[in-house]
PyMOL CGO cylinders between C-alpha atoms (Angstrom):
from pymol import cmd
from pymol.cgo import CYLINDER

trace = [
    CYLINDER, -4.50, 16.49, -0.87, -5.38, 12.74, -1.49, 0.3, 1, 1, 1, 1, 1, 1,
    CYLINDER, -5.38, 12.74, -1.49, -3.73, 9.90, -2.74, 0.3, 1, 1, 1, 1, 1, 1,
    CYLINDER, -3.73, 9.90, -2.74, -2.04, 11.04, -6.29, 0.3, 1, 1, 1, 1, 1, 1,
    CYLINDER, -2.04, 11.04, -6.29, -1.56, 8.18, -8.32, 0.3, 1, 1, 1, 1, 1, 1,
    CYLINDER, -1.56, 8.18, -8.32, 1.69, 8.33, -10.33, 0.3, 1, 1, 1, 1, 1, 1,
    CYLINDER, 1.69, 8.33, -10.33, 2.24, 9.19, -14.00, 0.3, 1, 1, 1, 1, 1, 1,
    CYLINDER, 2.24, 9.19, -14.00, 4.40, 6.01, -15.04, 0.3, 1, 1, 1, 1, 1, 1,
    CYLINDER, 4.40, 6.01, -15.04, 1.05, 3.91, -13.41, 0.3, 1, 1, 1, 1, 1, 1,
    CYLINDER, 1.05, 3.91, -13.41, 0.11, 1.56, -16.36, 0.3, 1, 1, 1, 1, 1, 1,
    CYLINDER, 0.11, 1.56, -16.36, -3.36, 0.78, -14.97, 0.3, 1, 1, 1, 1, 1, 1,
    CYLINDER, -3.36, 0.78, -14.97, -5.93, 2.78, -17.04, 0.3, 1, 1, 1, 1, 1, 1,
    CYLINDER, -5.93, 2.78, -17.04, -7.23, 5.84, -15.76, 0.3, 1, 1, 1, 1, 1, 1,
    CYLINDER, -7.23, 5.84, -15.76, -10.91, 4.68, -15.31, 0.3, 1, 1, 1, 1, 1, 1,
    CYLINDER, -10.91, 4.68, -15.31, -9.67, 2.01, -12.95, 0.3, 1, 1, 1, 1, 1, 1,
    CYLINDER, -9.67, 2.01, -12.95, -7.43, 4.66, -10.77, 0.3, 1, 1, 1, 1, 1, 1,
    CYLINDER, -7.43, 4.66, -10.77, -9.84, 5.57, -8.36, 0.3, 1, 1, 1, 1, 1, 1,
    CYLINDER, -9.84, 5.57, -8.36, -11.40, 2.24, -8.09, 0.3, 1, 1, 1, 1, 1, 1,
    CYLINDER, -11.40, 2.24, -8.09, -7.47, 0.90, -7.67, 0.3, 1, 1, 1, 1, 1, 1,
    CYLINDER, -7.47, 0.90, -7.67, -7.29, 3.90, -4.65, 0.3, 1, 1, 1, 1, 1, 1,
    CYLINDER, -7.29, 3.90, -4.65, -10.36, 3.29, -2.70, 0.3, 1, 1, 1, 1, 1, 1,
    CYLINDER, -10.36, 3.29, -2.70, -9.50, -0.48, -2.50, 0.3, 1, 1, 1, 1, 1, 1,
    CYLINDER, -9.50, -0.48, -2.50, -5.94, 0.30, -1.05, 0.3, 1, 1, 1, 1, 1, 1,
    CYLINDER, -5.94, 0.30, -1.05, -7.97, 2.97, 1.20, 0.3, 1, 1, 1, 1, 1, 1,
    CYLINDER, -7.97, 2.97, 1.20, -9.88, 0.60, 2.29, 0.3, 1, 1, 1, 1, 1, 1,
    CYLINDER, -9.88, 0.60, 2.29, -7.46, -1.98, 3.24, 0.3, 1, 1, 1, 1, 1, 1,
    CYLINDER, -7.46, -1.98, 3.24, -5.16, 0.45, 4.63, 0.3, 1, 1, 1, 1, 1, 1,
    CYLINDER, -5.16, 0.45, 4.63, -7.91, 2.05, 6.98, 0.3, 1, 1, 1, 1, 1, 1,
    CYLINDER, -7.91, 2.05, 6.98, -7.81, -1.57, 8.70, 0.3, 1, 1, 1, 1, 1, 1,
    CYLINDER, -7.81, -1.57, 8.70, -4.61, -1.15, 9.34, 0.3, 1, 1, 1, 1, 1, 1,
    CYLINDER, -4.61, -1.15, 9.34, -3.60, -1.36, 13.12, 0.3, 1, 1, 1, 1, 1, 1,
    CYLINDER, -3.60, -1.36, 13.12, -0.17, 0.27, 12.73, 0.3, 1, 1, 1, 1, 1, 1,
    CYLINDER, -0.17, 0.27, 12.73, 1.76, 2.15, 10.26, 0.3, 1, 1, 1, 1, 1, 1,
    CYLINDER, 1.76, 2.15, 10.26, 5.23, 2.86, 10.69, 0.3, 1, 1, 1, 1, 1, 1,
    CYLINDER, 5.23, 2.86, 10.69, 7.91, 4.77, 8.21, 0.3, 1, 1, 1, 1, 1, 1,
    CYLINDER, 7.91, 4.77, 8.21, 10.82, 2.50, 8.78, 0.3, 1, 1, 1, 1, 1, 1,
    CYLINDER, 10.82, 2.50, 8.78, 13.23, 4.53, 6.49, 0.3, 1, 1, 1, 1, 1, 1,
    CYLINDER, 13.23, 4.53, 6.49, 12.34, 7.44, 4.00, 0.3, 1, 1, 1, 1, 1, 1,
    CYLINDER, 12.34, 7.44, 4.00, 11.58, 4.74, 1.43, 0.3, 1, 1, 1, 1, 1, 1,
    CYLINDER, 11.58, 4.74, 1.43, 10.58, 1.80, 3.55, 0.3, 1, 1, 1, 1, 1, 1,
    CYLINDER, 10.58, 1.80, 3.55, 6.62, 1.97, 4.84, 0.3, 1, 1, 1, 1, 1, 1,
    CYLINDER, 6.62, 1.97, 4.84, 5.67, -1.01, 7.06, 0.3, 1, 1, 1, 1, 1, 1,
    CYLINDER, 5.67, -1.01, 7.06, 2.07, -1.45, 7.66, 0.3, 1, 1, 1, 1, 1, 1,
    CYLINDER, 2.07, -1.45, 7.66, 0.59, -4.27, 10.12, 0.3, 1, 1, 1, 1, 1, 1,
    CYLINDER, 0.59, -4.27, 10.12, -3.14, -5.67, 10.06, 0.3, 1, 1, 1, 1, 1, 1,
    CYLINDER, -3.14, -5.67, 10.06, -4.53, -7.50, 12.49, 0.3, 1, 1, 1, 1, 1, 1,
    CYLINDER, -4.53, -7.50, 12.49, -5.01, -11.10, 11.69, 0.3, 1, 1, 1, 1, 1, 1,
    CYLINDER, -5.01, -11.10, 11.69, -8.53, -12.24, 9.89, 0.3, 1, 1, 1, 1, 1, 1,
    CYLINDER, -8.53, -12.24, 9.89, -9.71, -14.83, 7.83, 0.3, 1, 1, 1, 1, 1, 1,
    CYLINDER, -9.71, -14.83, 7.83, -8.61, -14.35, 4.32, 0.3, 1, 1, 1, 1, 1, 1,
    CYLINDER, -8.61, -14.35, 4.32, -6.72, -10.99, 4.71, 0.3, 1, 1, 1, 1, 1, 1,
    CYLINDER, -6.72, -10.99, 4.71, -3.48, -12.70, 3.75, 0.3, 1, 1, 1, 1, 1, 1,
    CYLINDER, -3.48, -12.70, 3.75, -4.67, -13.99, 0.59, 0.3, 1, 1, 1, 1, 1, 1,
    CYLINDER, -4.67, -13.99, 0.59, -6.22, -10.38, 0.46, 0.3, 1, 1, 1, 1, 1, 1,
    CYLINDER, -6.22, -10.38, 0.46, -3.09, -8.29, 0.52, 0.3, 1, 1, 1, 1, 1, 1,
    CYLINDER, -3.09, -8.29, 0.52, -1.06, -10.48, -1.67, 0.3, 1, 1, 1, 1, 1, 1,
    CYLINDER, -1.06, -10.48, -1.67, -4.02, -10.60, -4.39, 0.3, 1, 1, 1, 1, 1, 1,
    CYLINDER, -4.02, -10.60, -4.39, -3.83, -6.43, -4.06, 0.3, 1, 1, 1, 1, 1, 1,
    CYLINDER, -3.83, -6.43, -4.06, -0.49, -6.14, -3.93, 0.3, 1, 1, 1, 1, 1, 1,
    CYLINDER, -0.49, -6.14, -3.93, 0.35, -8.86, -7.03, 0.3, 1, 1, 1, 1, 1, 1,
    CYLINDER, 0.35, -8.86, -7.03, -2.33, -6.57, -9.40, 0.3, 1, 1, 1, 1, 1, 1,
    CYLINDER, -2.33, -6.57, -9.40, -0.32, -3.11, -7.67, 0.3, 1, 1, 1, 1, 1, 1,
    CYLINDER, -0.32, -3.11, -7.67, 2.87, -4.57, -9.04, 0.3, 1, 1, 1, 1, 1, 1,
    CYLINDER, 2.87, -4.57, -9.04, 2.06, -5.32, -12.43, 0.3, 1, 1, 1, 1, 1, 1,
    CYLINDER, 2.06, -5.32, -12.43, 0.96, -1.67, -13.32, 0.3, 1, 1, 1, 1, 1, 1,
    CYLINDER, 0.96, -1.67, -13.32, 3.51, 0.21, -10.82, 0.3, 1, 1, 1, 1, 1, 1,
    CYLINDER, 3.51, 0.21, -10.82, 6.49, -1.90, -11.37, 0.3, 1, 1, 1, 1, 1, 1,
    CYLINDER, 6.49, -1.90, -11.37, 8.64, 0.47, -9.27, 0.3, 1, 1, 1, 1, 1, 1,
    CYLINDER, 8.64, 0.47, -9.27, 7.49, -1.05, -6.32, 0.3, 1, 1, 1, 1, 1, 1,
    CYLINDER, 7.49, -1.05, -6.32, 8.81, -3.25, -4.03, 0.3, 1, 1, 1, 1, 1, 1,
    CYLINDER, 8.81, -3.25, -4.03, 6.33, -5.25, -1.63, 0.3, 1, 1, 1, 1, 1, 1,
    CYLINDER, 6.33, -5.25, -1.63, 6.47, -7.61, 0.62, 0.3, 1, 1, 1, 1, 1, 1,
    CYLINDER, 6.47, -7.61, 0.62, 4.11, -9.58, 3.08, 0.3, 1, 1, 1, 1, 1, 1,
    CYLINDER, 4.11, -9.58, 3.08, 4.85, -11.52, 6.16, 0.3, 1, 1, 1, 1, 1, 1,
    CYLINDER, 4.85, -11.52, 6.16, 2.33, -12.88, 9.08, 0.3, 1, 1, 1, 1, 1, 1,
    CYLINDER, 2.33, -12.88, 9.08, 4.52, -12.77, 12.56, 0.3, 1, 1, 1, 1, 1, 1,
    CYLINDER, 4.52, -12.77, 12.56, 2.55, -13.17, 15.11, 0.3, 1, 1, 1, 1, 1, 1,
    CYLINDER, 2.55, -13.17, 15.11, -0.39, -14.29, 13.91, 0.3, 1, 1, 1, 1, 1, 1,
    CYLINDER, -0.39, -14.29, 13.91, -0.72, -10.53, 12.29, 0.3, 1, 1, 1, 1, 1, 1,
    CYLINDER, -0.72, -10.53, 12.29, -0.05, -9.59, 8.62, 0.3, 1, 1, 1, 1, 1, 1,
    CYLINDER, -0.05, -9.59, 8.62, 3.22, -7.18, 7.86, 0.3, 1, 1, 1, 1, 1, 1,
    CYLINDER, 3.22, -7.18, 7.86, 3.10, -5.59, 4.43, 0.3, 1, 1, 1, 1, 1, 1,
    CYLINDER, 3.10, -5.59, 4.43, 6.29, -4.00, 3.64, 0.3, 1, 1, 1, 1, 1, 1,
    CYLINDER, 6.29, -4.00, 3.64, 6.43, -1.22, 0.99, 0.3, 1, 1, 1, 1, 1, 1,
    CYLINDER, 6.43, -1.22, 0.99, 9.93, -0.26, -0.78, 0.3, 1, 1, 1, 1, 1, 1,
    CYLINDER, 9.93, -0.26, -0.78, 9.94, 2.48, -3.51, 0.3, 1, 1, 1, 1, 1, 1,
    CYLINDER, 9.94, 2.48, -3.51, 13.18, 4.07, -5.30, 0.3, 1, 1, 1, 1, 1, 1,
    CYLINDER, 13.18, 4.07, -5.30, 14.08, 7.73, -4.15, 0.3, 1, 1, 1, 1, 1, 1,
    CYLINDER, 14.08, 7.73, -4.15, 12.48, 9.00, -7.25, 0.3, 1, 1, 1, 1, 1, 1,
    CYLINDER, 12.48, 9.00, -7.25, 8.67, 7.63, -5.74, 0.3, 1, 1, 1, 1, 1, 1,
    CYLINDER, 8.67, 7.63, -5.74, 8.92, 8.79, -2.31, 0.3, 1, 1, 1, 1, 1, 1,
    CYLINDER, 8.92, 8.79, -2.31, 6.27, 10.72, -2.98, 0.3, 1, 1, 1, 1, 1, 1,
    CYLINDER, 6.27, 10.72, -2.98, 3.86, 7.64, -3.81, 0.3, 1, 1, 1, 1, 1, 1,
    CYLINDER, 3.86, 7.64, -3.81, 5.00, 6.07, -0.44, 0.3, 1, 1, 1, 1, 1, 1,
    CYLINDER, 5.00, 6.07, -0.44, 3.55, 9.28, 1.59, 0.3, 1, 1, 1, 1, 1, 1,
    CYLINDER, 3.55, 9.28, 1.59, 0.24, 9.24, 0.03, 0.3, 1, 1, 1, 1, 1, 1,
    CYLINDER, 0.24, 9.24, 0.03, 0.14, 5.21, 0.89, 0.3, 1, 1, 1, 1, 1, 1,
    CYLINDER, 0.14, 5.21, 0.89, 1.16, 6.33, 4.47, 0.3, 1, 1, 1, 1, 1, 1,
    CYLINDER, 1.16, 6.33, 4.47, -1.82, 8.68, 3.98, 0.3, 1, 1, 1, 1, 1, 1,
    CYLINDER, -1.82, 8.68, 3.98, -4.06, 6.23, 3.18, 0.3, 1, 1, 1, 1, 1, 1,
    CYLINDER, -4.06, 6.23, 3.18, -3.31, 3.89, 6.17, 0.3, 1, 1, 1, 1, 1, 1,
    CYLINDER, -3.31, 3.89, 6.17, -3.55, 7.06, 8.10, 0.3, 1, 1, 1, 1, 1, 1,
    CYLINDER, -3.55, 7.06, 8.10, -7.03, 7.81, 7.71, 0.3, 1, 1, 1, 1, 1, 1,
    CYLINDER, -7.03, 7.81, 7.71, -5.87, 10.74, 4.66, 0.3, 1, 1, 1, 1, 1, 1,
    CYLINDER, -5.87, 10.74, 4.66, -3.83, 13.49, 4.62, 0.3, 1, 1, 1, 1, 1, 1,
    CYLINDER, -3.83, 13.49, 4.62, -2.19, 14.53, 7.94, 0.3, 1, 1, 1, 1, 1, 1,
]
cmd.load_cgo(trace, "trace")
């Protein structure tokens, strides 16, 4: 079982998997992944040139067709901290993220 995108996503189908492999991809660099509550993912990156500006350009175009979630990015450390919030209703969407930065399904 992948990555499901959900049904209230506003971003055309022909873009979903194009949308999944580029959060795949970003979240496969990720250096830690941690489920801070059941609706509260935190994922860390190591620092690199650009990967700021990379998450926040991802995550802005995420938000406008999945308005249910609730993201936010901070660079402690020198890393960068993306922290994912979805309603009870989407706790499903956070797993398959948590998937994704896991290498797929565990």
């Amino acid at each position: 079982m992948g990555f499901e995108v959900p049904a209230s996503c506003t971003l055309p189908t022909a873009q979903h998997p194009v949308r999944v492999a580029e959060l795949g991809a970003l979240f496969a660099t990720a250096s830690r992944t941690e489920r801070v509550g059941d609706r509260h993912l935190r994922v860390s990156f190591p620092a690199h040139h650009g990967l700021d500006s990379q998450v926040r350009e991802l995550i802005e175009r995420e938000s406008e067709c999945c308005s249910f979630f609730d993201f936010a990015v901070s660079t402690p450390g020198g890393q960068v901290v993306l922290d994912v919030r979805v309603p009870a209703a989407r706790v499903d969407v956070l797993d398959g993220l948590a998937q994704l930065s896991n290498g797929g399904p565990r």
